[in-house]
ZAMARGU-4260 file (C-alpha; in steps of 0.2 Angstrom, whole numbers, plus 5000, padded with zeros to 4 digits):
<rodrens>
0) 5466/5398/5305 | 5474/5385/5318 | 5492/5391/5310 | 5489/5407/5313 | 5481/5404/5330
5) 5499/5396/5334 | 5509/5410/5328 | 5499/5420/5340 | 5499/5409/5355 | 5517/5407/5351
10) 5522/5425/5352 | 5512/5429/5366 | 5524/5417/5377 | 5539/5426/5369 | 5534/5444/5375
15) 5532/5436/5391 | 5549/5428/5394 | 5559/5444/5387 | 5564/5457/5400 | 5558/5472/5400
20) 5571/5480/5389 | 5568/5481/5369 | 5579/5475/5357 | 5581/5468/5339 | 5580/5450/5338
25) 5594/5439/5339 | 5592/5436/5321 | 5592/5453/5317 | 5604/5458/5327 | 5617/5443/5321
30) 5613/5447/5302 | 5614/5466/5304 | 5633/5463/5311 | 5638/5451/5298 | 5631/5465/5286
35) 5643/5478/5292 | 5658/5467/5295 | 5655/5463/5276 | 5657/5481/5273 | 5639/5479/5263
40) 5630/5491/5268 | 5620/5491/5251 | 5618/5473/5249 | 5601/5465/5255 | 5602/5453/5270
45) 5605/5436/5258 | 5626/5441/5257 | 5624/5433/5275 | 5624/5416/5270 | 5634/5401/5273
50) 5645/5401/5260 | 5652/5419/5266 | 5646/5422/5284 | 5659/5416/5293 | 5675/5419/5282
55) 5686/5421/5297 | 5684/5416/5316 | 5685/5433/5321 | 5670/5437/5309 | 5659/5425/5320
60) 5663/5430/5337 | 5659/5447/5333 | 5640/5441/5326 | 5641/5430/5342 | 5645/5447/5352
65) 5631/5458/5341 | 5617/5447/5352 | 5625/5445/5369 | 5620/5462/5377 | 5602/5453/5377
70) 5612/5437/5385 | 5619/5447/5399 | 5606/5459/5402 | 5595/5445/5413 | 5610/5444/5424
75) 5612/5461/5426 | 5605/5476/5418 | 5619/5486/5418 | 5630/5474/5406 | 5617/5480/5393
80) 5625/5497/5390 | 5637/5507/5377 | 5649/5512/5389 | 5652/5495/5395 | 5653/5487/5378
85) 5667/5500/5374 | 5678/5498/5391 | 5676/5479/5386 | 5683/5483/5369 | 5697/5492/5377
90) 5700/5480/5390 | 5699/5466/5376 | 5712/5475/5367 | 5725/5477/5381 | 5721/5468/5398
95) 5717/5451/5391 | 5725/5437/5382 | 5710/5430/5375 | 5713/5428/5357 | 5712/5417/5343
100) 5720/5400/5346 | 5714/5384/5338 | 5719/5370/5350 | 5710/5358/5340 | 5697/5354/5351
105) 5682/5357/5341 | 5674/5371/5347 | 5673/5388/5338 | 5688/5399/5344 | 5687/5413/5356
110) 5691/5431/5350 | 5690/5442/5364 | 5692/5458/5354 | 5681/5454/5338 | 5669/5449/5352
115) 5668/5463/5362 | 5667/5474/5346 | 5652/5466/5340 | 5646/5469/5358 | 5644/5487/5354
120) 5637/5487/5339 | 5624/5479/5348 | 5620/5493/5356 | 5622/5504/5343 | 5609/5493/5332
125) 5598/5497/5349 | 5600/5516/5350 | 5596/5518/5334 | 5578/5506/5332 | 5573/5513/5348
130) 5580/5528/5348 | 5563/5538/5356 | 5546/5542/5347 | 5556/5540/5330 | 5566/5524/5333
135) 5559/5510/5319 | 5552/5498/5334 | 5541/5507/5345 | 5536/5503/5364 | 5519/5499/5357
140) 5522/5486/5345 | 5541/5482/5347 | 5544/5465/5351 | 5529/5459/5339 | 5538/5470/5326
145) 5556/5463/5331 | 5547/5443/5330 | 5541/5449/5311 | 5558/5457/5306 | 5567/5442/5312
150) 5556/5430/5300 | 5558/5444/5288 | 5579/5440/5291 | 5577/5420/5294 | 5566/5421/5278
155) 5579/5430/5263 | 5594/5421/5272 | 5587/5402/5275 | 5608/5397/5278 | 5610/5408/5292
160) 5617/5398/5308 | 5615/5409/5323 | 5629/5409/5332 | 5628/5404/5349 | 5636/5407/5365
165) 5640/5388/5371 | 5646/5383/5354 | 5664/5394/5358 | 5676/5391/5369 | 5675/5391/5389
170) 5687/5405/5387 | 5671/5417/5382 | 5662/5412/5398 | 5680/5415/5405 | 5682/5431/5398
175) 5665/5439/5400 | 5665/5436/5420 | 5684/5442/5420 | 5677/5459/5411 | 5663/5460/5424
180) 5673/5456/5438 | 5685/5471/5432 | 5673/5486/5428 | 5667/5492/5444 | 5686/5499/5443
185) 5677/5507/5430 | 5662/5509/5437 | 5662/5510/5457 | 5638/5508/5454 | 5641/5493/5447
190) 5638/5475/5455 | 5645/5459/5444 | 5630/5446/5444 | 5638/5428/5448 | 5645/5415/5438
195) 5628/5406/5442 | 5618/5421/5438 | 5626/5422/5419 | 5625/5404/5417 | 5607/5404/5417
200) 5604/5418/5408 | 5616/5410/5394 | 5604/5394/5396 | 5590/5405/5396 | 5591/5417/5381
205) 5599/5401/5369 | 5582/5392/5374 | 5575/5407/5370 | 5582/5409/5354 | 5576/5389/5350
210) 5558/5393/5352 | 5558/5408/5341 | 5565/5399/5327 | 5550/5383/5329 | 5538/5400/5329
215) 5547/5407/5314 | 5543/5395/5304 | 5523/5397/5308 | 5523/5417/5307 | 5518/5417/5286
220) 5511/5437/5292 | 5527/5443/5293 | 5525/5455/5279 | 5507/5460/5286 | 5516/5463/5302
225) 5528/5474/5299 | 5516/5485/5287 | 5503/5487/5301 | 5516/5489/5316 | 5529/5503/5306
230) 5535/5517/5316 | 5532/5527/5300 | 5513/5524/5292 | 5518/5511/5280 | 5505/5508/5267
235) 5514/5493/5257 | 5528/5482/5262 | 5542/5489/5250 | 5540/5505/5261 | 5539/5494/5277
240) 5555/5487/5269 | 5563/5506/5266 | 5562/5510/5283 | 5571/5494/5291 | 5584/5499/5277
245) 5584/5516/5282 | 5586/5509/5300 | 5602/5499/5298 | 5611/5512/5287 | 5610/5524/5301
250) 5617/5513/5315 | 5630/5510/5298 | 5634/5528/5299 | 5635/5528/5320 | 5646/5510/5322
255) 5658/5519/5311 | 5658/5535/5322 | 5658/5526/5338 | 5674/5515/5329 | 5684/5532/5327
260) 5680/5536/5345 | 5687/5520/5351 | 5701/5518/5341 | 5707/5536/5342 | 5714/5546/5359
265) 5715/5533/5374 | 5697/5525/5371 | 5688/5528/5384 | 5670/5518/5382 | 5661/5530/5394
270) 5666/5546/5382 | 5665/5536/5366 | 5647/5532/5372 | 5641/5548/5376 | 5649/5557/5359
275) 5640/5541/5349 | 5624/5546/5356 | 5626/5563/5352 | 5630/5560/5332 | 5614/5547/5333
280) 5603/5562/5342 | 5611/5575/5325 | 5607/5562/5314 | 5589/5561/5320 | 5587/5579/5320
285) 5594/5582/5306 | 5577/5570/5300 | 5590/5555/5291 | 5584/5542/5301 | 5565/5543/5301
</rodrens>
């Protein structure tokens, strides 16, 4: 009774201290992008361990990018967004000479491509879980229902390393305030938060992410969790399981449609965005993801 008591204690200060918009957890999302990078998308979680998470650098900065929108959005709301994520790709691709370069110095290398790609499949993992009314987290339950799936996700892949953002080099602190900087070229509504500003929201969300993984190891009611709180009427936790499987292959199906979009015609992010939204709204309607 005292554990669970914890857990519960414990996860009310974690709805408390995340902003207002909803997401996967950090977990999730990181194990979720090393999942599609490992072109696996029938394999469980557990091919995301440490002996073939990381088999390139430019593997790990784009886990590192699949959890940042939730860095960046307690700077600035606006950074967590589709369109940005694909100017920042493009930007990464041809404005910027942020790439892989091992100096020596011990930290993890900067990729600002592989980043910026894993950026939007962040946002991609987010249209699809909370896509409305039919999303798998729902406004009532989500972040007690994104706390359980990440146990679920710490639980089948024990050898997962979250990836975190002050392990790489200063050249991604560098290059995510020269993006910034750069888009209201883009975008004339948008207003770059400070260097201070994203600083403390990097210290933030990484302290964050430490508490969550002490309450991880308490929450043993995962599997009751995510039957009670399913978008879907679970009854049992195989079919809670279906429907977070279901979940990620349709944001499967939509990273590799918002990847044509970026890599084809002159890649804008603002038209790949809204085209990507509209093959997740027909995948929807068509009933495929719920």
């Amino acid at each position: 009774k005292m554990q669970t008591t914890a857990v519960l204690c414990f996860l009310l200060a974690l709805v408390s201290c995340i902003n207002t918009v909803i997401s996967w957890g950090p977990y999730t999302h990181q194990i979720f992008a090393c999942r599609y990078l490992q072109s696996t998308p029938s394999s469980p979680s557990s091919v995301c361990n440490a002996s073939t998470i990381y088999p390139s650098s430019s593997q790990s900065n784009s886990v590192l990018g699949a959890s940042s929108p939730d860095i960046f959005k307690r700077a600035n709301l606006s950074m967590h967004d589709l369109a940005f994520a694909g100017h920042m790709f493009h930007y990464a691709k041809y404005n910027t000479t942020s790439t892989l370069d091992d100096d020596g110095d011990g930290d993890v290398e900067f990729d600002a491509v592989s980043y910026a790609y894993g950026y939007g499949l962040h946002m991609i993992f987010d249209a699809i879980g909370h896509y409305p009314n039919l999303g798998y987290l729902t406004w009532k339950y989500d972040h007690e229902l994104e706390f359980a799936v990440d146990t679920y996700e710490v639980t089948i892949t024990p050898d997962f390393s979250l990836q975190q953002f002050t392990t790489y080099d200063p050249r991604s602190f560098d290059f995510m305030m020269e993006f910034s900087n750069y888009y209201p070229t883009i975008n004339s509504t948008y207003t770059p938060p400070s260097s201070v500003d994203v600083k403390l929201a990097i210290t933030s969300f990484e302290s964050y992410t430490v508490a969550e993984r002490a309450g991880i190891s308490l929450n043993y009611g995962y599997e009751k969790q995510m039957i009670q709180e399913d978008n879907y009427n679970a009854t049992t936790f195989t079919e809670a399981l279906e429907h977070l499987e279901r979940a990620y292959h349709c944001a499967y199906s939509a990273i590799q449609y918002w990847t044509t979009e970026m890599e084809g015609g002159d890649g804008d992010g603002t038209i790949a965005a809204s085209k990507t939204e509209s093959y997740i709204q027909s995948m929807f309607d068509a009933g495929k993801c719920s």
